[in-house]
Each structure stands twice: as structure tokens, then as C-alpha cells.
C-alpha positions as a LaTeX table, in Angstrom:
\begin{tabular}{lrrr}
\hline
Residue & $x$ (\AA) & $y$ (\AA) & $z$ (\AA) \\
\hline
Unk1 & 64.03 & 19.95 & 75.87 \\
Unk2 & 64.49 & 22.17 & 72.41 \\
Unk3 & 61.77 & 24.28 & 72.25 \\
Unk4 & 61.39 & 24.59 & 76.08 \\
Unk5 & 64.14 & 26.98 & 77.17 \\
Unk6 & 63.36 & 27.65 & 80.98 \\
Unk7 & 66.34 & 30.13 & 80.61 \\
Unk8 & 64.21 & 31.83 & 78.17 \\
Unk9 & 60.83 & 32.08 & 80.37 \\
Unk10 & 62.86 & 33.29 & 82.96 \\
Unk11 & 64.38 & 35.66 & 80.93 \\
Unk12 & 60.82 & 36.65 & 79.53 \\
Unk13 & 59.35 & 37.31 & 82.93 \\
Unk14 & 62.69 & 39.08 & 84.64 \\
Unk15 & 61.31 & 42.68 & 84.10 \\
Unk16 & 58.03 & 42.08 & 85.83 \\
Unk17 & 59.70 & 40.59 & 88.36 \\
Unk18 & 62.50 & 42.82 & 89.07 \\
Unk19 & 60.11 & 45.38 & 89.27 \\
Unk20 & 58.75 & 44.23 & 92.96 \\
Unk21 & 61.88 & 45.66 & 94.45 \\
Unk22 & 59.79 & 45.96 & 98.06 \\
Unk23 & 60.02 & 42.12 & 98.37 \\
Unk24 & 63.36 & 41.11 & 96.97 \\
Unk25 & 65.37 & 41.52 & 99.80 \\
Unk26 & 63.07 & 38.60 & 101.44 \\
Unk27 & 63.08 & 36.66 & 98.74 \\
Unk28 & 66.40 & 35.89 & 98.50 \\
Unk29 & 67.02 & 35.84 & 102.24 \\
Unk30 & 64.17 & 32.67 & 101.79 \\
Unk31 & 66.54 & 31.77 & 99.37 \\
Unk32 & 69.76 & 31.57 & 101.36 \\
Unk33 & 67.84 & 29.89 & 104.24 \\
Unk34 & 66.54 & 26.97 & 102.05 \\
Unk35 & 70.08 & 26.57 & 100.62 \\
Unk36 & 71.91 & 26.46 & 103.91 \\
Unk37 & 69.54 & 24.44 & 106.26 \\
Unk38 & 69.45 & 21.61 & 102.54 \\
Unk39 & 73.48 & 21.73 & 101.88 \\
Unk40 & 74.92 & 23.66 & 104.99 \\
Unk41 & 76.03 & 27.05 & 105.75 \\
Unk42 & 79.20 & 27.35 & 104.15 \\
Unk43 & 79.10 & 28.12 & 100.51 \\
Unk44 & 82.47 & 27.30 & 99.65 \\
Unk45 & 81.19 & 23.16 & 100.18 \\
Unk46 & 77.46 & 24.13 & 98.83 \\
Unk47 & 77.36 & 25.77 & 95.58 \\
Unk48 & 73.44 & 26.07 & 95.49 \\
Unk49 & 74.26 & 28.60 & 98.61 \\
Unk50 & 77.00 & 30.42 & 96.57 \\
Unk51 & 74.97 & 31.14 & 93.99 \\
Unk52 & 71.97 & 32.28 & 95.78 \\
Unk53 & 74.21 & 34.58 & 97.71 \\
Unk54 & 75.65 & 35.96 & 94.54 \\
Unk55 & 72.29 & 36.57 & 93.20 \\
Unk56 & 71.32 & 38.80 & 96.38 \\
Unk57 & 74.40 & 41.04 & 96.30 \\
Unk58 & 74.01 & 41.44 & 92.51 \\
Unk59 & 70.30 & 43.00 & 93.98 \\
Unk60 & 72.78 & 44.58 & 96.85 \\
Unk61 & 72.04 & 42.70 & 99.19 \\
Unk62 & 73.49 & 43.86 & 102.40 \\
Unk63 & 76.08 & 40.86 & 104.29 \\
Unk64 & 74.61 & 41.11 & 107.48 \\
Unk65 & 71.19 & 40.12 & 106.10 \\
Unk66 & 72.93 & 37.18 & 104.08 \\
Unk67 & 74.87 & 36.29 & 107.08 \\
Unk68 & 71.59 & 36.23 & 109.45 \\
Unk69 & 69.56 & 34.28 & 106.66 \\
Unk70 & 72.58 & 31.49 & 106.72 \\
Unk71 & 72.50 & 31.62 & 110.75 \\
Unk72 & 68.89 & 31.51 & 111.39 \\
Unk73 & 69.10 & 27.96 & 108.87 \\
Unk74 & 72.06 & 26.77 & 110.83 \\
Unk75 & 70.29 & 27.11 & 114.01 \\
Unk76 & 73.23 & 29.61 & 115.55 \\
Unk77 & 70.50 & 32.59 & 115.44 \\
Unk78 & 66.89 & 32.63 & 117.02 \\
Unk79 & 64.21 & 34.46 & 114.47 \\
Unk80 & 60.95 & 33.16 & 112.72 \\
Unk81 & 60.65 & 29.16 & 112.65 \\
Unk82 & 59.85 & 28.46 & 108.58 \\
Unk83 & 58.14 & 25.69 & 107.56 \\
Unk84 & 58.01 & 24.08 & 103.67 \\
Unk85 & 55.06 & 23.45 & 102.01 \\
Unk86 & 54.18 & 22.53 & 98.36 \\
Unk87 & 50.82 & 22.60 & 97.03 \\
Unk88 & 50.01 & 21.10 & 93.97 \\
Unk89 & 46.78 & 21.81 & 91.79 \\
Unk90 & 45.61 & 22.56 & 88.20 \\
Unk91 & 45.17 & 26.00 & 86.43 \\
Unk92 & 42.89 & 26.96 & 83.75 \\
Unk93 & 42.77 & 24.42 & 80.80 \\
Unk94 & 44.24 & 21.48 & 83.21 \\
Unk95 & 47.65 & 23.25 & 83.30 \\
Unk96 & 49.53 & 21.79 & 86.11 \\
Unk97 & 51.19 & 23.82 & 88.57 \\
Unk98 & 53.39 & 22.87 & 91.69 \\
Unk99 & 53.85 & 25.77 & 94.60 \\
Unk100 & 56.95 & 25.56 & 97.33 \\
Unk101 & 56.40 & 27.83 & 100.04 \\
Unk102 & 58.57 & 28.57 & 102.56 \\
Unk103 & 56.38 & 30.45 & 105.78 \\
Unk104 & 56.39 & 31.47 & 109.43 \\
Unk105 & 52.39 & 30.97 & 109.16 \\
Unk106 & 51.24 & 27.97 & 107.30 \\
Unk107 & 47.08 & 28.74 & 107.40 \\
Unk108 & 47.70 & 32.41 & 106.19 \\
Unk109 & 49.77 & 31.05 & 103.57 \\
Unk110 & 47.02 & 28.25 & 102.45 \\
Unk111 & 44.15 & 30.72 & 102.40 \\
Unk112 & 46.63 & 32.90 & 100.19 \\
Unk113 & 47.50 & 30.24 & 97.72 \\
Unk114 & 43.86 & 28.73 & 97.78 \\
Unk115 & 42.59 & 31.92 & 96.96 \\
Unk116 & 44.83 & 32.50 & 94.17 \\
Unk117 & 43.92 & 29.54 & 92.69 \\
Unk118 & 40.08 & 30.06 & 92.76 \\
Unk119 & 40.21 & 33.71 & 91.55 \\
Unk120 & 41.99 & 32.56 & 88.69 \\
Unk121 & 40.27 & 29.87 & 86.95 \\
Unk122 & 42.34 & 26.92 & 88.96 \\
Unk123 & 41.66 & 24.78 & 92.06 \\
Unk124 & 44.22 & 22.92 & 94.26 \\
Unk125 & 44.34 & 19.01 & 94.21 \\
Unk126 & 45.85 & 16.62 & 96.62 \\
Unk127 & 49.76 & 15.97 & 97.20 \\
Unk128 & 50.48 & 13.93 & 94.34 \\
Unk129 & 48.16 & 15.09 & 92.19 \\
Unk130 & 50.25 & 16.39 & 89.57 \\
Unk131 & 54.20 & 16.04 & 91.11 \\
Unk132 & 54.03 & 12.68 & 88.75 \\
Unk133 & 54.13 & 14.88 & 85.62 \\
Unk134 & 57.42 & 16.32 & 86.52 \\
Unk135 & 61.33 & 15.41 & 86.68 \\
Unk136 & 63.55 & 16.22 & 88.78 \\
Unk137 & 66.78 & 18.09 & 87.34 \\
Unk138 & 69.99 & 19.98 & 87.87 \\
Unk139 & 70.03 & 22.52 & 85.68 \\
Unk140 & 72.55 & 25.18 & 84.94 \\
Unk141 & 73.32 & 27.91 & 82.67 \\
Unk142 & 76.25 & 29.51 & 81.39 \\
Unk143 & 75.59 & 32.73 & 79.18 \\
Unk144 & 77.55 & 33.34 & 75.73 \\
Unk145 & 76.19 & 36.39 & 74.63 \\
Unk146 & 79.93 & 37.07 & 72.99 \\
Unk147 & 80.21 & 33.79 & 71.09 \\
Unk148 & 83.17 & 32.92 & 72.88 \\
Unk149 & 82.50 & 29.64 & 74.59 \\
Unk150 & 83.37 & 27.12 & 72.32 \\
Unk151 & 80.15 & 24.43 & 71.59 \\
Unk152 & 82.42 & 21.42 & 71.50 \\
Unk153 & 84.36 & 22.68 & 74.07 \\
Unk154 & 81.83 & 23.05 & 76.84 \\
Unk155 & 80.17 & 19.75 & 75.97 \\
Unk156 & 82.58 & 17.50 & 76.36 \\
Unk157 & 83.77 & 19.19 & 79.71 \\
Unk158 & 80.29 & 19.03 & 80.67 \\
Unk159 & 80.00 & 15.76 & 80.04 \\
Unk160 & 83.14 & 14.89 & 81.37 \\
Unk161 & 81.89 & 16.65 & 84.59 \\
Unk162 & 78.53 & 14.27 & 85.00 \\
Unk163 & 75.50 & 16.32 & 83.02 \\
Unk164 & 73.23 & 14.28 & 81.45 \\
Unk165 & 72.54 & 16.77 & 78.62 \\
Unk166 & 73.49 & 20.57 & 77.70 \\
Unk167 & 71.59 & 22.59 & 74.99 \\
Unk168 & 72.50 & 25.33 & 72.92 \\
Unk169 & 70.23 & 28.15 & 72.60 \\
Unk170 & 70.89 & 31.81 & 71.89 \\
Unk171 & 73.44 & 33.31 & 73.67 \\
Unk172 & 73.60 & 30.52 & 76.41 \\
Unk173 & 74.11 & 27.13 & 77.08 \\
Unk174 & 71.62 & 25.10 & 79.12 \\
Unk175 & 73.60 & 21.66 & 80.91 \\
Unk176 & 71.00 & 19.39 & 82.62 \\
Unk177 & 71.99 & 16.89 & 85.67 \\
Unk178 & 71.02 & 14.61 & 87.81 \\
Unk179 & 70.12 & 15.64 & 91.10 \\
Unk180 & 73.21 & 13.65 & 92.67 \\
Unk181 & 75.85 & 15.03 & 89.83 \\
Unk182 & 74.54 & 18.59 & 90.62 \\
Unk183 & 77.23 & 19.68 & 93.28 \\
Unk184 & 79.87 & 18.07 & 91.12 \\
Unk185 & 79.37 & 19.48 & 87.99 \\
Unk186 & 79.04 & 23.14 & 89.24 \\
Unk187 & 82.37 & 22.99 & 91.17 \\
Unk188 & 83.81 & 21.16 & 87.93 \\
Unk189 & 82.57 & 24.01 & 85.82 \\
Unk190 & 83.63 & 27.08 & 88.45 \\
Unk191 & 87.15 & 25.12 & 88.70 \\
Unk192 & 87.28 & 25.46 & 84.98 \\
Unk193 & 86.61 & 29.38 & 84.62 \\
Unk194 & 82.92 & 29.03 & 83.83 \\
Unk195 & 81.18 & 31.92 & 85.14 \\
Unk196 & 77.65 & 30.21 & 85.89 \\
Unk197 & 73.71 & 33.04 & 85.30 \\
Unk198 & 72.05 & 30.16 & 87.11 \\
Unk199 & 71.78 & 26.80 & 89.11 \\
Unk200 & 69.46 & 24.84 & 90.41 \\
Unk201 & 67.76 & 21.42 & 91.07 \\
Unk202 & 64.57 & 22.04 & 89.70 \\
Unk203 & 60.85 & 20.42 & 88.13 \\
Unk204 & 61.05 & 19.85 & 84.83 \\
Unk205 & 57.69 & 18.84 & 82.72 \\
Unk206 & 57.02 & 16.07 & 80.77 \\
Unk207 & 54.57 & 17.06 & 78.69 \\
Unk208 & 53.39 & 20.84 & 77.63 \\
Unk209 & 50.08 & 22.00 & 77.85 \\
Unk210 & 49.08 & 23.98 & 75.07 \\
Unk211 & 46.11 & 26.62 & 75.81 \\
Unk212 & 43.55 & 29.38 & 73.94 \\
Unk213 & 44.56 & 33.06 & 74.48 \\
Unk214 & 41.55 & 33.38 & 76.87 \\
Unk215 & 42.98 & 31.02 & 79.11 \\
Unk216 & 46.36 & 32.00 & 78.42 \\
Unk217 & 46.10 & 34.83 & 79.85 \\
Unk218 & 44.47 & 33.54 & 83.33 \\
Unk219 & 47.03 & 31.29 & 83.42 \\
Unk220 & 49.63 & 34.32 & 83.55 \\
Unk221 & 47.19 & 35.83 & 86.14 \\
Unk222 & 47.71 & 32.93 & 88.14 \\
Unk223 & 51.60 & 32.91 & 88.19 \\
Unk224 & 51.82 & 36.86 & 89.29 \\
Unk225 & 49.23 & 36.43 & 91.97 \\
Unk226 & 51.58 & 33.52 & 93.36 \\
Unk227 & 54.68 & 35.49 & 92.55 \\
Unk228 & 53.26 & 38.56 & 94.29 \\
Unk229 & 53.27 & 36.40 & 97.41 \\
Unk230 & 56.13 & 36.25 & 99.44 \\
Unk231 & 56.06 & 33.40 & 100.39 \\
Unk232 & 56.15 & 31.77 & 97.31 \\
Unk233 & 59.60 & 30.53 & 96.46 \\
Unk234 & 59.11 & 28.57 & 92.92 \\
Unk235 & 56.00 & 28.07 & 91.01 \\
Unk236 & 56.48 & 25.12 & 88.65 \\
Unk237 & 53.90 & 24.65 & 85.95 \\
Unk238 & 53.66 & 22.56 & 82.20 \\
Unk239 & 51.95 & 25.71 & 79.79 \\
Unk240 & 53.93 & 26.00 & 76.75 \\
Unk241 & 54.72 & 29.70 & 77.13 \\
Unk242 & 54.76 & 31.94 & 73.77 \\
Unk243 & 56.40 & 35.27 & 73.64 \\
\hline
\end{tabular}
């Protein structure tokens, strides 16, 4: 994983992101519905929910539209009927790139995507086509900007806990899982006073693919067409990104 700090793209891309403030609020309201209708709609049993509801009321989120995203996954409130898709397809230079959508209008959505795709030097493939080129992973991070987290410390509670792995980059640590250990070691860490930026079970790469400026930069064309869509939830993709 050293040299591939996801923490680190996402940090990288945060500002462009943050910047579509008209779409956040459904964003993480997609959120909060995937992780309640996958783990259930209490948050103190699903931490994947408790964290994606932190995240929307650090973007002040109001409760009422948290509480109506859990219900409407529960099934205890009518509203739009959401359906998960993932494409799968290749960008320019044979990058590989996974899409989850989560939509109340699967054809609009495909056209969308499709088009995205074609504008940008890509073209979708079949299901399957490239999922084989990716892991599975819980992943979590748990900032140290101060320096105050010990490193032998954390690992060995980590460990202790069930991750597989934890990396130490700059002013975080990165602890990797397996997707069953996930639950566990979140509530180990929260039990122990660990404060955690992010969790997930997420695609991880096998391979990078490395690319020429040119097609570089479609590549990044590609990603903020998809991430301009709101449907998009995650775009997953194996381009070694430089700063």
C-alpha cells in the first residue's frame, strides 16, 4: 500500500469537492440510506451509519433529513424507491474504473454515466470486466496531525482489534481490514478513545496504472464528470495519482 495513500487522494480532491455545496445535502442522505438498509438503522449497532451521519452534520446536516434518509432505508417512510447499480469500464490509457450508483431512475442514470465515459476518452465494459482487479477492504483512518498517537501504540491495539495492516503516513494512520473484522475493529477503536476522519469497506487496486499528462488529465475529466453526478456514490479507479 506505501505509496498509495487513498487518505491522501481524498485529501487532494476535498476542495473541489466541497465546493459543490448544491448537492451535498443528497449525497450524504444517499449515504445514510445505503448504510442503514446494508447494517440497519440504528447507528449505535452499525458504525458505517455513525460515521456517515457524523460526516453530514459536520456539512450541517439538518436531523430531520438524516432521520428521513434512515426511515425511507428501513422501510418505516414512503419516498423514492433507489436502486444500486455499478458499472464497470476503462478510462483513457486502460485505466480501470468501477461506478456505484444509487438512483430513483436507472436509464437516466446509464445514459449519464455512458455519456461520461465516451466524452472522456473511456467506454464501459461488461460486469466483471474489471471488478477482478480490485480487493475488497475495510479501511479506516485516524488523523495525528499533533504527533500524539503513539506508532507502537495504535498498532498493536489495532492488531489486537482484527486489522490486517495499518500504515503510517503524514499526520495519519491508515488500518486496513477485512470486510468481516470491519464492524469490530471500529467499535474496538471508538471504545478505546480513537476519534476515527474515515471508515469504510472499500475497492482497493491491485495494480496502478501509470499514464502521460495528456491522458492524465482526461482521466481527471472523467472522475469530475462522474462526481458532478448525483447519483454517483463512489468512483473506484487504479491511476497512480501525482500531486
Amino acid at each position: 500500500m506505501a505509496g498509495h495513500s487513498k487518505w491522501k487522494n481524498i485529501q487532494r480532491r476535498k476542495n473541489a469537492q466541497d465546493a459543490k455545496k448544491g448537492k451535498i445535502f443528497m449525497r450524504h442522505a444517499k449515504d445514510i440510506y445505503l448504510a442503514a438498509k446494508a447494517g440497519g438503522g440504528d447507528p449505535t449497532t452499525n458504525a458505517t451509519l455513525r460515521l456517515t451521519i457524523d460526516k453530514a452534520k459536520a456539512d450541517n446536516m439538518p436531523n430531520d433529513n438524516i432521520d428521513r434518509a434512515i426511515k425511507k432505508a428501513t422501510g418505516t417512510l414512503d419516498g423514492a424507491n433507489y436502486e444500486e447499480i455499478t458499472y464497470e469500464g476503462y478510462g483513457p490509457g486502460g485505466v480501470a474504473v468501477i461506478v456505484n450508483i444509487l438512483t430513483d431512475n436507472k436509464n437516466r442514470t446509464a445514459a449519464e454515466v455512458r455519456h461520461a465515459f465516451k466524452k472522456n476518452g473511456g467506454n464501459l465494459g461488461e460486469n466483471g470486466s474489471v471488478s477482478f482487479m480490485f480487493d475488497r477492504k475495510g479501511y479506516i483512518v485516524i488523523e495525528n496531525e499533533d504527533g500524539s498517537i503513539d506508532e507502537d501504540e495504535i498498532t498493536l491495539e489495532a492488531i489486537e482489534a482484527g486489522a490486517d495492516d495499518i500504515v503510517v503516513e503524514d499526520g495519519a494512520y491508515e488500518i486496513y481490514t477485512t470486510p468481516d473484522n470491519y464492524d469490530a475493529v471500529c467499535d474496538y477503536l471508538r471504545n478505546n478513545d480513537y476519534e476515527l476522519a474515515d471508515a469504510e469497506i472499500t475497492l482497493f487496486p491491485q495494480t496502478y496504472n501509470t499514464l502521460p499528462e495528456e491522458d492524465q488529465e482526461k482521466m481527471m475529466n472523467l472522475i469530475d464528470a462522474l462526481e458532478d453526478n448525483e447519483d454517483v456514490q463512489d468512483i473506484h479507479h487504479n491511476l497512480e495519482e501525482t500531486d
